[in-house]
C-alpha positions as CSV (number, residue, x, y, z in Angstrom):
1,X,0.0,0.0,0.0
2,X,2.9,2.3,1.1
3,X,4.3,1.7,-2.7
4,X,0.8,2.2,-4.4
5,X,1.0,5.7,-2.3
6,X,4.5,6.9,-3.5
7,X,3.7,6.4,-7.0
8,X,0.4,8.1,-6.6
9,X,2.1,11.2,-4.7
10,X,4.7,11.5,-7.2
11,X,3.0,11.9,-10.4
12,X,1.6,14.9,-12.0
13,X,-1.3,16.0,-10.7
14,X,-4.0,17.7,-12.7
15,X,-7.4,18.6,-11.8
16,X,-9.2,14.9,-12.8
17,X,-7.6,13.7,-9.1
18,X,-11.1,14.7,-7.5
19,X,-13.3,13.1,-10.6
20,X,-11.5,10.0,-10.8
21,X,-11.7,9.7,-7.1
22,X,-15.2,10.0,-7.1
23,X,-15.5,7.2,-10.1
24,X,-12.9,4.8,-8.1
25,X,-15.2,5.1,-4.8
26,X,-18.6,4.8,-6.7
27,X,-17.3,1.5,-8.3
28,X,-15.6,-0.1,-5.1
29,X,-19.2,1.0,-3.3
30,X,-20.9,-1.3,-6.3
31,X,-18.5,-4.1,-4.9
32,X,-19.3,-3.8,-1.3
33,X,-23.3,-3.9,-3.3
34,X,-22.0,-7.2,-5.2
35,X,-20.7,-9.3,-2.4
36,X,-23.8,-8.6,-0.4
37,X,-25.9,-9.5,-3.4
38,X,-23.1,-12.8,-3.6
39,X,-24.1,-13.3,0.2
40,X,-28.2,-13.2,-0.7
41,X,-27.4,-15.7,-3.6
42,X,-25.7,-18.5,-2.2
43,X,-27.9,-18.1,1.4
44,X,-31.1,-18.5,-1.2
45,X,-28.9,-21.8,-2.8
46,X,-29.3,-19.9,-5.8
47,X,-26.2,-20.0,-7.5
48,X,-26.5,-23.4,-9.4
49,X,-29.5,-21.6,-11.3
50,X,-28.0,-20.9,-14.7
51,X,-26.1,-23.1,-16.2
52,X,-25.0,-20.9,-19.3
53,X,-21.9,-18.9,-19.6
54,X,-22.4,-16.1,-21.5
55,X,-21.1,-12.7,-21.2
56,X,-23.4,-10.6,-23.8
57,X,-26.7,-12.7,-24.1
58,X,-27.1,-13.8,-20.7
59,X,-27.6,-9.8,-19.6
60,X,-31.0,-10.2,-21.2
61,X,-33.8,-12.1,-19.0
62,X,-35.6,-15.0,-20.4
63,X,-38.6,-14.3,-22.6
64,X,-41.3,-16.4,-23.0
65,X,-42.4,-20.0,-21.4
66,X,-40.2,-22.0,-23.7
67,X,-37.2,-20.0,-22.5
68,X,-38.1,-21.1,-19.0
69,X,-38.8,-24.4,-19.9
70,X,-35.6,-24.6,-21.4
71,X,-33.4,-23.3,-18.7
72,X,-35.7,-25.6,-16.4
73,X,-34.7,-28.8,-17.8
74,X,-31.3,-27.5,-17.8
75,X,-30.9,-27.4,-13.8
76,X,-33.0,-30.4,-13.3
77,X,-30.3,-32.5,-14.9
78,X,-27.8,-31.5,-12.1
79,X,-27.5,-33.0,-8.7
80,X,-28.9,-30.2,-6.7
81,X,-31.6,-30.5,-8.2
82,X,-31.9,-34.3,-8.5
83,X,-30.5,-35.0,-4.4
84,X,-32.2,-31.7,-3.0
85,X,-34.8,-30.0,-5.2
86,X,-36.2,-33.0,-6.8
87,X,-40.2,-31.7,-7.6
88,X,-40.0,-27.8,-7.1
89,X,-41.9,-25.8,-9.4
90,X,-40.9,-23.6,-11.9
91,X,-42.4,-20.5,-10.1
92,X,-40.1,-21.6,-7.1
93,X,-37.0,-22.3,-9.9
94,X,-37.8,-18.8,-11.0
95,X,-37.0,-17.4,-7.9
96,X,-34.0,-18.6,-7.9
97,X,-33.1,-18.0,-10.9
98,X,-33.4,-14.2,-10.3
99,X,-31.3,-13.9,-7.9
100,X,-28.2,-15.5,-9.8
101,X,-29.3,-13.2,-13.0
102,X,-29.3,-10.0,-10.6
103,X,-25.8,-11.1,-9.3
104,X,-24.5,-11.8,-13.0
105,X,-26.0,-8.5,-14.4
106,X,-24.4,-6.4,-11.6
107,X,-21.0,-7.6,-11.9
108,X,-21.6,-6.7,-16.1
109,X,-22.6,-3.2,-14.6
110,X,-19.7,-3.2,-12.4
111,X,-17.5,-3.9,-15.7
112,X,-19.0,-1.3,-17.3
113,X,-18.9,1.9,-15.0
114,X,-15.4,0.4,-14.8
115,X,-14.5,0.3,-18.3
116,X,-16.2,3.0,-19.7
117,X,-15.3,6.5,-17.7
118,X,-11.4,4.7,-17.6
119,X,-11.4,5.1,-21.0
120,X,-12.9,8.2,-21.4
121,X,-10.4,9.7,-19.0
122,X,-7.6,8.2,-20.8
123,X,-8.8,9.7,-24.3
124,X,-8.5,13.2,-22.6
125,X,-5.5,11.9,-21.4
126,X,-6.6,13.2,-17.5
127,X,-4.8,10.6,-15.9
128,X,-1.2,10.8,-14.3
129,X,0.9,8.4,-15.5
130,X,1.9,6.7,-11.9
131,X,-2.1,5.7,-11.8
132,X,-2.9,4.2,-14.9
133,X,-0.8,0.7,-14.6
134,X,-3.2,0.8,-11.7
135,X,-6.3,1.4,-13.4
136,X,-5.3,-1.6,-16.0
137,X,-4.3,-4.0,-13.2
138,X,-7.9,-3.4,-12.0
139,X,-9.7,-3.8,-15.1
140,X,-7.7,-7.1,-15.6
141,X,-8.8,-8.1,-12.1
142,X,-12.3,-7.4,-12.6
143,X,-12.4,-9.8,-15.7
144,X,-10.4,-12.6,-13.5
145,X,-12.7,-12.0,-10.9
146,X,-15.8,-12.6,-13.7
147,X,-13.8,-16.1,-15.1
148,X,-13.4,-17.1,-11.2
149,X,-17.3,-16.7,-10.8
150,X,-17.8,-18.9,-13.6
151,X,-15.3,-21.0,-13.0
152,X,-16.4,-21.4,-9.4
153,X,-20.3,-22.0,-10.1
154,X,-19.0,-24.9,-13.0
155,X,-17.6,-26.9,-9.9
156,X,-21.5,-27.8,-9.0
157,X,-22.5,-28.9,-11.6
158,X,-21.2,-32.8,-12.3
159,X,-20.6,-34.3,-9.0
160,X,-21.6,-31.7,-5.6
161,X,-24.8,-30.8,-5.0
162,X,-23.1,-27.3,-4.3
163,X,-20.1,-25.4,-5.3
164,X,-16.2,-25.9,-4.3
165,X,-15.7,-24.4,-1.0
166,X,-12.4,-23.6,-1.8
167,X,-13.4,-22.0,-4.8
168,X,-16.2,-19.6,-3.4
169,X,-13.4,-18.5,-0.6
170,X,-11.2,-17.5,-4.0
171,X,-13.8,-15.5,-5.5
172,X,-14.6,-13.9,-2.5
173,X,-11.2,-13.3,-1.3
174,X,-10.2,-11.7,-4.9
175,X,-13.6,-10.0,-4.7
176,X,-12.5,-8.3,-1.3
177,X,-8.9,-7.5,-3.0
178,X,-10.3,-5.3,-5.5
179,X,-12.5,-3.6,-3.3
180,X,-9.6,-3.3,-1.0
181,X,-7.4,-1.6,-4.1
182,X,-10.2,0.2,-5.8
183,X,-10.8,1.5,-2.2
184,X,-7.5,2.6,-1.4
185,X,-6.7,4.1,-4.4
186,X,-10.0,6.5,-4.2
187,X,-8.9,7.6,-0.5
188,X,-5.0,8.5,-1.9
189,X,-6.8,10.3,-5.0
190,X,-9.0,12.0,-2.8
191,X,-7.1,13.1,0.4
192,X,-3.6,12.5,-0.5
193,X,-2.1,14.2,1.7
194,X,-4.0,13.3,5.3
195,X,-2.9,14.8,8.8
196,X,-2.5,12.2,11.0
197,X,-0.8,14.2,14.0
198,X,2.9,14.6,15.0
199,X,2.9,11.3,17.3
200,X,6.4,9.4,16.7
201,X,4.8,6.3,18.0
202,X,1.9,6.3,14.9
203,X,4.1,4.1,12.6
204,X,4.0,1.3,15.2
205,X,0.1,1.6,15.4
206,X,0.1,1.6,11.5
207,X,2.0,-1.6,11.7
208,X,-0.4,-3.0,14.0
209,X,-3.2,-1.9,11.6
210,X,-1.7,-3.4,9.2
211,X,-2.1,-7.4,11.3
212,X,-5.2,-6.2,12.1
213,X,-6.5,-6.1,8.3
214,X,-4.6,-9.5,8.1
215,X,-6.1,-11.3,10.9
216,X,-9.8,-9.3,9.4
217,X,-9.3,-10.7,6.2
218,X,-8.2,-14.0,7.3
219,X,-11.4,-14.4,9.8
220,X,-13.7,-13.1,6.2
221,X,-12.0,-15.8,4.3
222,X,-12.8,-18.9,7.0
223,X,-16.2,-17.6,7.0
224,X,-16.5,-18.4,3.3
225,X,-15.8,-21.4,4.5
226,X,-18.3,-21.4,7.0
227,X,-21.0,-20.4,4.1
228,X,-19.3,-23.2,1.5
229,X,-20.1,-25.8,3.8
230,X,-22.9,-24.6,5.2
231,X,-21.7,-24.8,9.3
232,X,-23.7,-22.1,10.0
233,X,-26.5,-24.3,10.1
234,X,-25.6,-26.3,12.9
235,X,-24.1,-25.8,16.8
236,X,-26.5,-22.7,17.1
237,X,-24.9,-21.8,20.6
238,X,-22.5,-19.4,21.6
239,X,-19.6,-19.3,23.4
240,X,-19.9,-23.4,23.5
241,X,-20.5,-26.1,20.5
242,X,-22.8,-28.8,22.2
243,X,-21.9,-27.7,25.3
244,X,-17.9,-28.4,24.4
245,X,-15.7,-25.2,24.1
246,X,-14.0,-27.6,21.2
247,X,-16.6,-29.9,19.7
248,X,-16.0,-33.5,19.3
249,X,-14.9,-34.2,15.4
250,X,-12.8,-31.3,15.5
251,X,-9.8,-33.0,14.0
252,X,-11.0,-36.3,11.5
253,X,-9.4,-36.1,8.9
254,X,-5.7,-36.5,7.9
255,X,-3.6,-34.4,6.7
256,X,-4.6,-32.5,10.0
257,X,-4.7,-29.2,8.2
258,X,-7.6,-30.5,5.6
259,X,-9.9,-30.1,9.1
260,X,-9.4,-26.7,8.5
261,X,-11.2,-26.5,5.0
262,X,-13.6,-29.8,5.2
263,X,-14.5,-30.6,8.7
264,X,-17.8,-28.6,9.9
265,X,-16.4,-28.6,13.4
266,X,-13.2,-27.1,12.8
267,X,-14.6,-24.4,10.4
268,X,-17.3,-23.5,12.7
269,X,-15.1,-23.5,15.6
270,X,-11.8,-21.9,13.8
271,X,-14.3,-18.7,12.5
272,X,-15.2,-18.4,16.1
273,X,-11.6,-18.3,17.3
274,X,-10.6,-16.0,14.7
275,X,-14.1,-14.0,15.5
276,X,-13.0,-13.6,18.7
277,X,-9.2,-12.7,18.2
278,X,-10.4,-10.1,15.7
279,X,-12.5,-8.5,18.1
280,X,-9.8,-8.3,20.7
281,X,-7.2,-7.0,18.9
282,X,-9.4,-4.3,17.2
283,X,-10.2,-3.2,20.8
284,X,-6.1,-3.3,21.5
285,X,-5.7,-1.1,19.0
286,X,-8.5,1.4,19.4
287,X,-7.0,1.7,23.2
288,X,-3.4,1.6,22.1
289,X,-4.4,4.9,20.0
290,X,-6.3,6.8,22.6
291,X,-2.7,7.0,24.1
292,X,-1.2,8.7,20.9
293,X,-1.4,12.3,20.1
294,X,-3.5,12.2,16.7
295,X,-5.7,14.1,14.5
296,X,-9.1,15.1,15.0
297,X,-9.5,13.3,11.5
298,X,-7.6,9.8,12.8
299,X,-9.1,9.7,16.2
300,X,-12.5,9.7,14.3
301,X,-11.7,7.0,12.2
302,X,-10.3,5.0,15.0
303,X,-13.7,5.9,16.9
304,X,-15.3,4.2,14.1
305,X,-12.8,1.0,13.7
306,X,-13.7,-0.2,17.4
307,X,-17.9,0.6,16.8
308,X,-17.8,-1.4,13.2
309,X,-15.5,-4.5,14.9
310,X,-17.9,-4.6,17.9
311,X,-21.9,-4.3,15.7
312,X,-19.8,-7.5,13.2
313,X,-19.3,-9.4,16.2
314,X,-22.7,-9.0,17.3
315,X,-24.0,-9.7,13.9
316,X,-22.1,-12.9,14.0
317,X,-23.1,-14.4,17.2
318,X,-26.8,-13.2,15.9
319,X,-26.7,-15.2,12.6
320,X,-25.1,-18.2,14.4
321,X,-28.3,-17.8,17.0
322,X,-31.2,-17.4,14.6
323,X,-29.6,-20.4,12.4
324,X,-28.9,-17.6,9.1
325,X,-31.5,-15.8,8.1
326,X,-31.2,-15.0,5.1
327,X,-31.3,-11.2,5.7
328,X,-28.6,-11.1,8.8
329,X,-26.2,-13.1,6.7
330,X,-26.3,-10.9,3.9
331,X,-25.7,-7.8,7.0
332,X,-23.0,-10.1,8.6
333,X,-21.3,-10.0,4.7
334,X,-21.9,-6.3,4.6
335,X,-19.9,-6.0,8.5
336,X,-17.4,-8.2,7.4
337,X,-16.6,-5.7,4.4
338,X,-17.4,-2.5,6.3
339,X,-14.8,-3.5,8.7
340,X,-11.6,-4.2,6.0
341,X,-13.3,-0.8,4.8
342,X,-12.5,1.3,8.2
343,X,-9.2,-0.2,9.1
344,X,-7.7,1.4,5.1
345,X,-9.5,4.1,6.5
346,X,-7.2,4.3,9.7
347,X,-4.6,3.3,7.9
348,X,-4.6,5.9,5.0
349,X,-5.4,8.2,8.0
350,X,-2.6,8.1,9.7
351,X,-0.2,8.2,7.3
352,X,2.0,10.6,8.1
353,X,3.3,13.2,5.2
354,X,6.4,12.9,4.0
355,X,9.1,15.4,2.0
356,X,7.4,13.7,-1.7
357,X,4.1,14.4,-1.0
358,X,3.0,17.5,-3.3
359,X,0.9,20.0,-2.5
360,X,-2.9,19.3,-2.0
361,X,-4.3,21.6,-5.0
362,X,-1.8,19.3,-7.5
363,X,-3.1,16.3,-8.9
């Protein structure tokens, strides 16, 4: 991140920084939109719906009964259907099916308020030269990420009656990267030179932040885990697991470390631990920085940090309680991003300047 900064910094500015700012943020907020509309898909088990790959046609919705029909039979020759949906309707397919096609079509919008202004900016040549291998490694990203999806939905379709875990955690993890770049990118663009205060001690709590957005991103990724094998579903208690503080069947299967991706118990119970460690050491932090003489600006952010950690904690232990509703899983999703969201926040707040920044009014 430090890099992506210096290279911002140091190229010429021009007046766009502001515009393209704005165009960054609004397409990492359409992320954060996606992966709660991913959340709402696969908690509906509606990801299996379409079978079809296709990038232009399948933007437009089926028309007409024998389209339906069609696409019907299609899904009724795989095993979800066959082992789990054997005799649902077509109304009830339909509502399915919609919210896969509302997931597909956003991520084509996503490409396209992408695409589009990146290229229009680059035609008036309002770019700085330091951002655009940036912009490119985003775009190229964004197409990965749509080959992923596919390649992600094709693993339930022969053999599982859902997908790979292991490949819903890689879509979601590169998912949260780009939102994580695109995000960081818009905060440099638009406050690039952030007061953070004159504390000598504030690297060392940037270096904590940065562990902290580790350890956040490792707990999102073994709760993709959780939703891939569908833990959350079972051991509705909290703090214990069948009144065990580690459940019995923790630790099957060998290898040993395969528990960690395939065994219900140890997901469940690993997410909790990581849960839990999360919490605590956003608390640290927060307390280690009311010590620190910071900026108004900072001290907000850091305000916020501990508030988002402790509502996705609570959001947790709610959808774990009320067995995932479908409504507080797609919230808990939202909490976990919010979270990585405030924590670049702190951390692009409290950089402190340095003799290559450039003056604000330069681009």
């Amino acid at each position: 991140m430090s890099a992506i900064a210096d290279e911002i910094e140091t190229a010429p500015r021009t007046a766009s920084s502001r515009p393209i700012g704005l165009w960054l943020l609004a397409c990492a907020a359409m992320i954060f939109a996606m992966a709660v509309i991913g959340a709402i898909t696969r908690l509906t088990e509606s990801g299996l719906s379409i079978m079809e790959w296709a990038p232009l046609s399948g933007a437009l919705p089926p028309i007409g009964d024998a389209e339906w029909q069609r696409l019907f039979e299609l899904y009724r020759q795989i095993p979800e259907y066959q082992q789990e949906n054997a005799g649902m309707s077509l109304e009830d397919f339909k509502t399915i099916f919609w919210w896969e096609w509302v997931h597909r079509l956003w991520g084509r919008l996503i490409g396209v308020v992408f695409a589009l202004p990146l290229f229009w900016f680059l035609a008036r040549r309002r770019i700085a030269p330091g951002l655009t291998p940036h912009l490119f490694a985003m775009l190229l990203l964004g197409g990965l990420q749509g080959a992923l999806g596919w390649y992600m939905v094709a693993s339930g379709f022969a053999d599982r009656t859902d997908v790979s875990q292991y490949r819903l955690v890689a879509h979601l993890g590169l998912a949260v990267a780009i939102y994580g770049y695109i995000l960081w990118i818009a905060l440099r663009l638009l406050d690039p030179n952030p007061q953070a205060g004159h504390d000598p001690r504030q690297g060392r709590l940037r270096a904590a932040l940065v562990g902290l957005l580790c350890l956040a991103g490792l707990t999102l990724a073994s709760g993709g885990f959780v939703a891939g094998l569908n833990t959350g579903l079972i051991y509705n208690t909290f703090p214990l697991m069948d009144g065990r503080l580690i459940p019995d069947g923790y630790a099957p299967l060998r290898p040993f470390v395969l528990n960690f991706f395939e065994t219900v118990e140890a997901v469940q119970f690993n997410h909790r631990l990581l849960a839990v460690a999360t919490l605590a050491a956003s608390v640290a932090v927060w307390a280690w920085s009311l010590r620190l003489n910071l900026s108004a600006g900072a001290r907000v952010v850091l305000n916020g940090l501990i508030v988002v950690a402790c509502v996705q904690f609570a959001l947790g232990i709610a959808t774990l309680l009320l067995v995932v509703p479908v409504w507080l899983g797609a919230l808990h999703q939202a909490g976990a991003l919010a979270l990585i969201s405030v924590i670049l926040w702190s951390l692009h707040r409290l950089r402190a300047p340095t003799a290559r920044s450039v003056p604000r009014h330069a681009v």
